[in-house]
N, C-alpha and C positions, 0 to 999 in steps of 0.2 A: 275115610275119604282122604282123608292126610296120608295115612302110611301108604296108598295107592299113588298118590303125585309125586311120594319119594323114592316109591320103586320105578316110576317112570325118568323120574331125573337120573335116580343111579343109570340107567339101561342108557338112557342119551347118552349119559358122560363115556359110559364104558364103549359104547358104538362111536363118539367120536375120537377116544383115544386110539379105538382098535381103527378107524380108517387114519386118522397120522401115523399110526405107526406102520399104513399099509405103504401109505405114501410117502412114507422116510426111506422104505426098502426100497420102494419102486425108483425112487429117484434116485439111489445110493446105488441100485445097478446099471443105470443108464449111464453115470458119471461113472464108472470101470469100462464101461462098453467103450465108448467115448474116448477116455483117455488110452487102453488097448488101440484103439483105431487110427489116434493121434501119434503113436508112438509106431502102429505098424507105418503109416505115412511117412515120417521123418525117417525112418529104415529105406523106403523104398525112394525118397529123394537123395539122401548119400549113398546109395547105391547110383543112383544115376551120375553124382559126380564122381564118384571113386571107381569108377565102372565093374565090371563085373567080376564076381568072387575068383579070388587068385590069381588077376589081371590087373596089376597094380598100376597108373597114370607114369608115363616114363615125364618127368621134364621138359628130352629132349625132346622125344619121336613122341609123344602128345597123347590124345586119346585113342579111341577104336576107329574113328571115321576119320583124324586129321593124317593130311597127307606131309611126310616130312622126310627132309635128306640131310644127309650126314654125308662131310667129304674131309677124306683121306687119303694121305700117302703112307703107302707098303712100304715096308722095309727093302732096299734094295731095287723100287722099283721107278720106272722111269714115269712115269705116268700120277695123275691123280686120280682117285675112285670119291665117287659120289654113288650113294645106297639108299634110294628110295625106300619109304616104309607109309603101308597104311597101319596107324596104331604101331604094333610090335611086329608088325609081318612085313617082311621084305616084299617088294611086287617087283622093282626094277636094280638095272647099276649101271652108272656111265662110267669110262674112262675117257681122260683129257690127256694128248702128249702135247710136252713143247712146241712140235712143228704145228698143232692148230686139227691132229688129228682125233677123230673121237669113235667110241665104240659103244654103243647101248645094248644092253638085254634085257627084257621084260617088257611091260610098260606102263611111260609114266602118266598116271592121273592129268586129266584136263583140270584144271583151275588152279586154286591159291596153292603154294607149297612152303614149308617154312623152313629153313635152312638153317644146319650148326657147321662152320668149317672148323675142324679138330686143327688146320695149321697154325690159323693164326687167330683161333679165339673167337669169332668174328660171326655174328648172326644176322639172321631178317627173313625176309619173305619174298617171293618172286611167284611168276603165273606160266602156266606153259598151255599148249595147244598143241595137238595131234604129236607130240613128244619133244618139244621146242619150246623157247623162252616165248613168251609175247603176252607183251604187256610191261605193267609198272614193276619194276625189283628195287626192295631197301636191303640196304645191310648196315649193319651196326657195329661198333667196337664194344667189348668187353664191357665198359663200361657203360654202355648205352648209348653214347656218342652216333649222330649220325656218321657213316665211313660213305657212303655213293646212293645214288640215285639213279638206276639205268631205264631204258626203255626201248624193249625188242620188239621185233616182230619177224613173227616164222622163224627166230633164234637168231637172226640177225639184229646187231647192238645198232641201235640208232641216234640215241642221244646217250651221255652220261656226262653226272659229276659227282667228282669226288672232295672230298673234307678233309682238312687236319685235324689234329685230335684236339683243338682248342677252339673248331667247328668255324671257322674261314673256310672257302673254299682253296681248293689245291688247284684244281684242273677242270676244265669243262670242256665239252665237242659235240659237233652235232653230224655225224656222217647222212644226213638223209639226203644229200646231192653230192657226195662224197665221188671226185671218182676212185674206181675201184680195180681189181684187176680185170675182173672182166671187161675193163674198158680197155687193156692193152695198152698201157699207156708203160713209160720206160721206169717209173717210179711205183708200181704197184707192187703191193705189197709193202708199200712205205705207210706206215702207222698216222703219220704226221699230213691225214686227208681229210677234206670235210673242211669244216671250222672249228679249230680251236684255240684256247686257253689255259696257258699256263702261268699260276700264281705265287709271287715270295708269301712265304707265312703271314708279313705285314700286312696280303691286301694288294701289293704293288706288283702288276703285270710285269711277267719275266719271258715269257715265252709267246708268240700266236703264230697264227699260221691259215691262210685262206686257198684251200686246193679241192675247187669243187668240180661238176660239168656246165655249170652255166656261168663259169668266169672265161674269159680268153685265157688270163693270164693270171697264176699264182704268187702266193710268197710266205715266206718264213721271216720272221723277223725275232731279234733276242734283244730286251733289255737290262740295264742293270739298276741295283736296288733303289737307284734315283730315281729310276724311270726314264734316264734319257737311253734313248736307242744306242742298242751296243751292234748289232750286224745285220742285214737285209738279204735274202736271196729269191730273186726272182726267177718264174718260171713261167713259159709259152702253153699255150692247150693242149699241148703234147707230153708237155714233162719234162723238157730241153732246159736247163738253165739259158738265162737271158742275160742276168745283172748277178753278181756277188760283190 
């Protein structure tokens, strides 16, 4: 009767050692399964951020879906070029002349665009619509610095201002009642329309200027770094000098 209760203990003991040890395996291949799974995941999330094999993230022109322009001058060449790119793939290219003329091919992406200008160092972002600026544009100095803040619509500038590199403002205007040339006036194409503002580095107004369509009469005014008025020139709804 005894050596019967010790052969039943031995068989328990060996039956429970043989299931731990089923379930030490069992568990031992679940945690490789597991970790395999974990490791294939972390694979396929830096592939999302480094995007796809042999398609390396440029800095400048961004990833696969962002829309970005790079603007240059050609050697020799009179003009500026701007090179639209989604990812690494060129879609468009403007030219900009002196005289205010321009030239597009391809075309440019509706929405955000993010901009490097290779002249002068100088980045940010801006929005375009059916191949035109509209909307908010920042640009940046080199070092981060805001440089302007503009605001088009249908590619025509509406508001801007710009910054010194010590981030006072420099200049501000607002052409949205601006007259213009198509208003045929004897001063169009004169820069100095709308309302604006021009600032010494200090802070202290150097320059304004008020030549809208719902004034009769304009004027330019220049001060010096005191602030007292240094010269005044008036002007009729036409654009005629009145007072200097």
């Amino acid at each position: 009767m005894a050596k019967q209760k010790n052969d039943i203990r031995t068989i328990v003991t060996l039956g429970f050692i043989l299931v731990l040890a089923l379930g030490f395996n069992l568990l031992n291949s679940w945690m490789q399964k597991q970790v395999t799974r974990d490791q294939g995941s972390f694979v396929f999330r830096s592939a999302q951020i480094t995007g796809r094999p042999g398609n390396k993230i440029n800095p400048i022109l961004g990833d696969n879906t962002e829309v970005t322009k790079r603007t240059r001058i050609e050697r020799g060449a009179d003009y500026t070029e701007s090179v639209f790119f989604i990812g690494s793939q060129e879609v468009a290219k403007s030219r900009a002349w002196p005289d205010g003329r321009t030239e597009t091919t391809g075309a440019i992406p509706d929405g955000k665009v993010k901009f490097f200008n290779d002249i002068d160092q100088t980045y940010g972002e801006e929005y375009y619509l059916n191949g035109k600026k509209n909307g908010l544009a920042k640009t940046f100095f080199e070092n981060g610095q805001p440089m302007a803040e503009a605001h088009y619509y249908a590619g025509r500038l509406m508001q801007n201002r710009e910054y010194y590199a010590n981030g006072a403002v420099r200049f501000e205007v607002d052409y949205s009642d601006a007259r213009n040339e198509e208003d045929n006036f004897s001063y169009k194409n004169d820069k100095e329309a709308g309302v604006g503002r021009l600032y010494y580095e200090n802070g202290n107004l150097k320059f304004e200027w008020r030549i809208t369509k719902s004034d009769p009469e304009g004027y330019k005014r220049s001060y010096n770094q005191d602030g007292s008025l240094r010269a005044e020139t008036l002007y009729d709804k036409y654009g005629s000098l009145i007072k200097k």
